[in-house]
The first five atom37 places (N, CA, C, CB, O) and aatype in JSON, in Angstrom:
{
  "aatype": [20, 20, 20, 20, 20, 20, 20, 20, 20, 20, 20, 20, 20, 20, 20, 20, 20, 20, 20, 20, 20, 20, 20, 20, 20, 20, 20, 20, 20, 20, 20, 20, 20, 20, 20, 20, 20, 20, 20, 20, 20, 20, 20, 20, 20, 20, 20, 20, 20, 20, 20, 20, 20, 20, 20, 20, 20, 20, 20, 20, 20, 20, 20, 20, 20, 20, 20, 20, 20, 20, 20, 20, 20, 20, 20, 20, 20, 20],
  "atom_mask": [
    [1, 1, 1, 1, 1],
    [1, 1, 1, 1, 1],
    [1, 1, 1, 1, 1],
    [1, 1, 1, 1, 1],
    [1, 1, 1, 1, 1],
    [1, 1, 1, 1, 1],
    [1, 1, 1, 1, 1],
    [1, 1, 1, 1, 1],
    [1, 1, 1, 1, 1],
    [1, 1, 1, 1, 1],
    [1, 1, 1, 1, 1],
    [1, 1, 1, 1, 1],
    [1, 1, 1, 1, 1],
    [1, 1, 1, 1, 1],
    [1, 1, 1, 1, 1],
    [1, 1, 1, 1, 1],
    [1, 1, 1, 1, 1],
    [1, 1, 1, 1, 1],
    [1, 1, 1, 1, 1],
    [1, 1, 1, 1, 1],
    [1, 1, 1, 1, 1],
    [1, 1, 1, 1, 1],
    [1, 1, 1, 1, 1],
    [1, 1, 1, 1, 1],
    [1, 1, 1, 1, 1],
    [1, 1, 1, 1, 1],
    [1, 1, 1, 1, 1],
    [1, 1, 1, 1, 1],
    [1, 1, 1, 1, 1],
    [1, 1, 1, 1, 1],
    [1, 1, 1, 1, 1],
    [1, 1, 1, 1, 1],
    [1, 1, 1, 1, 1],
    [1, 1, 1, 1, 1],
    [1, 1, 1, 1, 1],
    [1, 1, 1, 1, 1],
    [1, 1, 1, 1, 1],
    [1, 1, 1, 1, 1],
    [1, 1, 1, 1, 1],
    [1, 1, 1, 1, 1],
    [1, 1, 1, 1, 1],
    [1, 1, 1, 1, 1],
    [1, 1, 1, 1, 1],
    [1, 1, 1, 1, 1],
    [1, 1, 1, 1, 1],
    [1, 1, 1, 1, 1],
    [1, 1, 1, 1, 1],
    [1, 1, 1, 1, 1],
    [1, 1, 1, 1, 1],
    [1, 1, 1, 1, 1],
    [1, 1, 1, 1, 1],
    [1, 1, 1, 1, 1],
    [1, 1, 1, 1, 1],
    [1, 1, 1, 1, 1],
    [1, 1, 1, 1, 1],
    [1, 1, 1, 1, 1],
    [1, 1, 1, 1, 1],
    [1, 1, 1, 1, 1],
    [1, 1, 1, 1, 1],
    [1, 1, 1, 1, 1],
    [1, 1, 1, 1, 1],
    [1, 1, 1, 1, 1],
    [1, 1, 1, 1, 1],
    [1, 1, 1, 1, 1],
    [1, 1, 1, 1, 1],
    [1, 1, 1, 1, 1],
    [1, 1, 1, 1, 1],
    [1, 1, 1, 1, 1],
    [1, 1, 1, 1, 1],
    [1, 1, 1, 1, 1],
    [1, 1, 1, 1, 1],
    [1, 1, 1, 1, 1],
    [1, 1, 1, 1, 1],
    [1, 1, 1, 1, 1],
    [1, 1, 1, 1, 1],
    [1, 1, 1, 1, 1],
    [1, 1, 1, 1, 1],
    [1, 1, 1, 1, 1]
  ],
  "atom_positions": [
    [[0.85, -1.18, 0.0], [0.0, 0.0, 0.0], [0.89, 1.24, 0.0], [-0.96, 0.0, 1.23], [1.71, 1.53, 0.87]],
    [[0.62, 1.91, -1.08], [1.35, 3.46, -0.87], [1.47, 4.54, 0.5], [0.59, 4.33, -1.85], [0.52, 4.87, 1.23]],
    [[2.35, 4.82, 0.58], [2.23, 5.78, 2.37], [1.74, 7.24, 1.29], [4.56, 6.13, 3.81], [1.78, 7.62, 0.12]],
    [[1.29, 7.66, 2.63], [0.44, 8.64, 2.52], [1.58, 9.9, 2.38], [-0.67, 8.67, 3.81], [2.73, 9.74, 2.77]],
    [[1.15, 11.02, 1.83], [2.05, 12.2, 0.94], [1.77, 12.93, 2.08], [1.55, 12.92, -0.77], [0.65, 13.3, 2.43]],
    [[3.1, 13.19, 2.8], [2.88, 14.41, 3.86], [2.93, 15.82, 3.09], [4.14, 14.42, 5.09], [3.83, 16.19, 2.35]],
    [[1.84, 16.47, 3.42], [1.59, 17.67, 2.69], [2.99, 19.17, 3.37], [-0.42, 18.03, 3.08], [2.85, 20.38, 3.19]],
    [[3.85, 18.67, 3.9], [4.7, 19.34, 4.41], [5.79, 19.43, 3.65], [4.91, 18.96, 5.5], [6.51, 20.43, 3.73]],
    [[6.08, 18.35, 2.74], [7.28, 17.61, 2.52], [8.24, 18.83, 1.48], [6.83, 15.92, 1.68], [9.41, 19.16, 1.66]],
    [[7.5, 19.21, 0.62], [7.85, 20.55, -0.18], [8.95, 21.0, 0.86], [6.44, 21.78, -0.44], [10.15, 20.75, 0.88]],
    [[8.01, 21.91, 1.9], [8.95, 22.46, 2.89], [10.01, 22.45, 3.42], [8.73, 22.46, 3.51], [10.96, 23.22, 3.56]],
    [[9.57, 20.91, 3.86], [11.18, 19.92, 4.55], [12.07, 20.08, 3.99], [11.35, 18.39, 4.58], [13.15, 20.35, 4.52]],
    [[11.77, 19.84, 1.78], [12.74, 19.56, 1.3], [13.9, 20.45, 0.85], [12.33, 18.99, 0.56], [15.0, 20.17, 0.38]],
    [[13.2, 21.82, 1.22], [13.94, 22.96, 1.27], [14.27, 23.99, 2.79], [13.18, 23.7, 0.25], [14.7, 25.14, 2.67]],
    [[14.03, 23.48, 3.95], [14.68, 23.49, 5.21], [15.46, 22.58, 5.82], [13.97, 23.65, 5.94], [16.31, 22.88, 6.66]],
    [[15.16, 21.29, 5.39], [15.8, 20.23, 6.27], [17.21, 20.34, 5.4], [14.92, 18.52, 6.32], [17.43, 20.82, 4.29]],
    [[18.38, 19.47, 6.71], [19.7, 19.33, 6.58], [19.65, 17.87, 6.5], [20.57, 19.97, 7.69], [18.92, 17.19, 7.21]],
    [[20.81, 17.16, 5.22], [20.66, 16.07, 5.15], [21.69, 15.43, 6.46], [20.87, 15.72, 3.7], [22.85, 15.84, 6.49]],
    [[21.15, 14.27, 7.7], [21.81, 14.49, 8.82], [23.38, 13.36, 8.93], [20.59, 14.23, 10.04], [24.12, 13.05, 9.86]],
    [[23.34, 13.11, 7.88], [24.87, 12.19, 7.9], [25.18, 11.87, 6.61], [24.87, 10.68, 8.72], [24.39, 12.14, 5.71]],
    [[26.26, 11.33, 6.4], [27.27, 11.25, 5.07], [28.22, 12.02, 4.49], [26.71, 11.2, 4.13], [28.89, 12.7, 5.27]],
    [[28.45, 12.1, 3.39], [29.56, 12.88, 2.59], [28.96, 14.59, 2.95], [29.55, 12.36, 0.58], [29.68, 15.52, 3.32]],
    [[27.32, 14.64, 2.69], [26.81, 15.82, 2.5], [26.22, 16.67, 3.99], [25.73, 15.51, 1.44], [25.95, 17.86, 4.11]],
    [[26.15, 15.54, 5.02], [25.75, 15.97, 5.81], [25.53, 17.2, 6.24], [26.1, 15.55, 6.26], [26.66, 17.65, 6.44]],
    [[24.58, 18.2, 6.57], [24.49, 19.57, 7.07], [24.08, 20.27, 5.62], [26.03, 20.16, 7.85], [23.78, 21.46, 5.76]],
    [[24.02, 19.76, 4.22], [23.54, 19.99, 3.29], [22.2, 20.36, 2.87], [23.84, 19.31, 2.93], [21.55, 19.33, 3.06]],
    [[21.25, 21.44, 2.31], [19.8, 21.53, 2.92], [19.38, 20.55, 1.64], [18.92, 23.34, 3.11], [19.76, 20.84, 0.51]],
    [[18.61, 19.42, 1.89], [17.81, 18.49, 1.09], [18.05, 18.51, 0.0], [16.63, 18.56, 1.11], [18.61, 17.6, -0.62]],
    [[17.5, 19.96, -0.65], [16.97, 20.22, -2.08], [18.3, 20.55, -2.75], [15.77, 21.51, -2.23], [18.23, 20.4, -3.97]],
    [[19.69, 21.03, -2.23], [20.43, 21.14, -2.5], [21.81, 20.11, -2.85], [20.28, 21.82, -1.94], [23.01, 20.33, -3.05]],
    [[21.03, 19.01, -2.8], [22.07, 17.36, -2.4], [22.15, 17.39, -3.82], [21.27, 15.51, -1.49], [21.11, 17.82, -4.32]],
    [[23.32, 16.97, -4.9], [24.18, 16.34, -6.03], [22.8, 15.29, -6.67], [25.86, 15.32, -5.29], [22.24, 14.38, -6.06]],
    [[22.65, 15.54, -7.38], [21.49, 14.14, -8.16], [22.64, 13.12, -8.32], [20.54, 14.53, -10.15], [22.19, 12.02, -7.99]],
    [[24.08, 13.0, -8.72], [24.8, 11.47, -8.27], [24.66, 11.17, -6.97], [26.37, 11.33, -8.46], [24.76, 10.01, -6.57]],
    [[24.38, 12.28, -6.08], [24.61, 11.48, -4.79], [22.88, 10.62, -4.21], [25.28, 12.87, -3.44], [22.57, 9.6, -3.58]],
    [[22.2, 11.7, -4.86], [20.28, 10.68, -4.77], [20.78, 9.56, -5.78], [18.26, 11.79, -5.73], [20.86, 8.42, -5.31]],
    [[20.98, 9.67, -6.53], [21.07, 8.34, -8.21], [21.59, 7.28, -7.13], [22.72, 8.73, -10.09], [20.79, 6.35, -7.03]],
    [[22.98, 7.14, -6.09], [23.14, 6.06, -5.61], [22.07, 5.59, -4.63], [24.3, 6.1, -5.14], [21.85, 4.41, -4.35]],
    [[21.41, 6.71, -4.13], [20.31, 6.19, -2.61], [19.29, 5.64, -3.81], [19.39, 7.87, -1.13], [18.56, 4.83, -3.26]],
    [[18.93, 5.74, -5.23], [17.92, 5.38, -6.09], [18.34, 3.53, -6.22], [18.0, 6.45, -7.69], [17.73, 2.46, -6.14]],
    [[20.02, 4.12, -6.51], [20.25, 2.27, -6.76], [20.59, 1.48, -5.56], [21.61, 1.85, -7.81], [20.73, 0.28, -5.76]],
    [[20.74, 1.88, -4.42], [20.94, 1.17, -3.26], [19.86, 1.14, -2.38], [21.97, 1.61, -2.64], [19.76, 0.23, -1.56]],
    [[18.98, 2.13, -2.46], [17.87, 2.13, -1.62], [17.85, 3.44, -1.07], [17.88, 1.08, -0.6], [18.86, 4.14, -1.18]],
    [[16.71, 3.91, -0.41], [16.49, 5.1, 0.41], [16.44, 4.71, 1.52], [15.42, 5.87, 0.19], [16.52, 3.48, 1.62]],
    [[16.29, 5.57, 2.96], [16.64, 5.11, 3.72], [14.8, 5.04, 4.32], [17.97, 5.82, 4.35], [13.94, 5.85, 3.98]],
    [[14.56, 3.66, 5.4], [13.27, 3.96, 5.93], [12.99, 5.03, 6.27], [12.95, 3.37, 6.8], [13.87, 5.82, 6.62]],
    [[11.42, 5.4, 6.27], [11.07, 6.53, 6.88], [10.57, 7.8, 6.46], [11.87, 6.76, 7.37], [10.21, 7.74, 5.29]],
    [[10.47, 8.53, 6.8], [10.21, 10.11, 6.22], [11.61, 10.57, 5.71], [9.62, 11.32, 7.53], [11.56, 11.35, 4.75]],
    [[12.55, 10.32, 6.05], [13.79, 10.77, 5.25], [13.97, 10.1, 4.11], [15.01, 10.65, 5.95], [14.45, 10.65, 3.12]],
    [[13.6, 8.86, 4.13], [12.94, 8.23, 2.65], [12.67, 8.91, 1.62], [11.74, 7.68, 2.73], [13.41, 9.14, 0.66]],
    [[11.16, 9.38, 1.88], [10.22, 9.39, 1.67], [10.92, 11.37, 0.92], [9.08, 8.82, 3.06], [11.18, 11.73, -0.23]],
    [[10.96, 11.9, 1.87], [11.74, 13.15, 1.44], [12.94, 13.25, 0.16], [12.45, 13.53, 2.72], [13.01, 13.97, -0.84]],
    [[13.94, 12.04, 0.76], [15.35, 11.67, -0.61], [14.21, 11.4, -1.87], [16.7, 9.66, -0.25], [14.25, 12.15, -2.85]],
    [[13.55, 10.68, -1.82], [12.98, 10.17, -3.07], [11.94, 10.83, -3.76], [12.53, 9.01, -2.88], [11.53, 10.44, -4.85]],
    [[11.46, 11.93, -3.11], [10.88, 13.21, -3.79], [11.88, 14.11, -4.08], [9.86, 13.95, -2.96], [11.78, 14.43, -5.26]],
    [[12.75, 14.62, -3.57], [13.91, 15.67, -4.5], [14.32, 14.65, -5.5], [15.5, 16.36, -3.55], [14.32, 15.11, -6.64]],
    [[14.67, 13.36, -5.39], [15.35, 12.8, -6.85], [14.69, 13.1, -7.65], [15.58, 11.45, -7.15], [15.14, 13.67, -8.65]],
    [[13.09, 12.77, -7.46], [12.4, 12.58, -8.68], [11.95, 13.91, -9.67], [11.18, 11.82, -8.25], [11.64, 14.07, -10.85]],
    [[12.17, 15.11, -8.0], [12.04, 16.46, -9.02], [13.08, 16.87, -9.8], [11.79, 17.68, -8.34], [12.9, 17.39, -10.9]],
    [[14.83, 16.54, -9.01], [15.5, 16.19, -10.09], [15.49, 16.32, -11.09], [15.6, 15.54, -10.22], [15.57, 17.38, -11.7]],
    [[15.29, 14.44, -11.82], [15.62, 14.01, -12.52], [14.45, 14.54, -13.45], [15.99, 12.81, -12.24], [14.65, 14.19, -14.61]],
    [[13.32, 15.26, -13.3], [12.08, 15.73, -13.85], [12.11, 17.09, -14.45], [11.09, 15.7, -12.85], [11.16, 17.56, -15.07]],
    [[13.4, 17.78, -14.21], [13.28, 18.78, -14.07], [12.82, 20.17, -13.75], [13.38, 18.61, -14.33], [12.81, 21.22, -14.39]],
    [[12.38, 19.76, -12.28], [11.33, 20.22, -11.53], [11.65, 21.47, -10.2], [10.75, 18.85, -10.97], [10.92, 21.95, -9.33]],
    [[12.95, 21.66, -10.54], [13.97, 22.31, -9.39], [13.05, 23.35, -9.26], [15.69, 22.81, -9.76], [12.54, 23.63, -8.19]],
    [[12.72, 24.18, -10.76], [12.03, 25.47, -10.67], [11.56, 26.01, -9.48], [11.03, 25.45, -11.4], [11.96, 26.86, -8.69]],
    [[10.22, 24.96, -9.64], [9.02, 24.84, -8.74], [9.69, 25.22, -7.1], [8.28, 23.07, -8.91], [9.08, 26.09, -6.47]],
    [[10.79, 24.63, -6.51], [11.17, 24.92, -5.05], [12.05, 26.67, -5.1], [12.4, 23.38, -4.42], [12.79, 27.13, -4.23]],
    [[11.68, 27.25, -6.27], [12.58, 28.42, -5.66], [11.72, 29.24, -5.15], [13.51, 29.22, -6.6], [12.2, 30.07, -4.38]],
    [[10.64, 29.28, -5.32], [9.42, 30.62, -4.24], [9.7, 30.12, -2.77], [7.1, 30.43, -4.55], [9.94, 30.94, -1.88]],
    [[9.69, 28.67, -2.51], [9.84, 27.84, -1.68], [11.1, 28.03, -0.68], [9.82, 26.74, -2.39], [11.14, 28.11, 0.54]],
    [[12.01, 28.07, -1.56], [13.1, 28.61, -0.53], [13.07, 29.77, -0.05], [14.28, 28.61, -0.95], [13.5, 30.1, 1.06]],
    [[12.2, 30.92, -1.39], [12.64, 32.07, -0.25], [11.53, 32.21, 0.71], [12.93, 33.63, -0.91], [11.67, 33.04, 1.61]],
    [[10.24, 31.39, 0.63], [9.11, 31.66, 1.57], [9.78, 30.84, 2.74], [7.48, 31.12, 1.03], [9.39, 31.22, 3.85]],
    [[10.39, 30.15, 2.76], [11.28, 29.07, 3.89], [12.82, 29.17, 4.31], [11.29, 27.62, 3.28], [13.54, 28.18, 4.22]],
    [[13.27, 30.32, 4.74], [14.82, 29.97, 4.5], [15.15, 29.01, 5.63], [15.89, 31.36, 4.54], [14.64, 28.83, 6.74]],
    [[16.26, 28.38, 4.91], [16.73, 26.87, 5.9], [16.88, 27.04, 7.49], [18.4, 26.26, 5.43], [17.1, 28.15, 7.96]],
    [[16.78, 26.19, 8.08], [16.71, 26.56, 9.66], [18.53, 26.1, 10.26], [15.14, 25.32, 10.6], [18.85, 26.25, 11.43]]
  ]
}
């Protein structure tokens, strides 16, 4: 069964810090598409941080960046 679309997640994906790895302290929307492409071929991680990695890839790879720039400035990172 599909999990349910937290209507926040936009937000997250342009405040939240990614919290460990190479990029760590990195804000979401701002992470390398090679560095999502490997969490695509290895997996995402459980969870809402999941769930978050695998919505920026897909805007990504969609070419969808546009769309988060009102977003950042209505949100600047925390």
């Amino acid at each position: 069964m599909p999990q349910a679309t937290d209507p926040d997640i936009l937000k997250k994906i342009v405040t939240m810090r990614m919290p460990f790895g190479k990029y760590k302290d990195t804000i979401i929307c701002d992470l390398p598409v090679h560095y999502l492409e490997w969490f695509a071929r290895e997996g995402f991680p459980a969870g809402k941080l999941g769930m978050i990695l695998s919505t920026i890839y897909e805007i990504k790879i969609n070419g969808l960046e546009y769309l988060l720039v009102p977003l950042k400035r209505a949100f600047p990172p925390t």
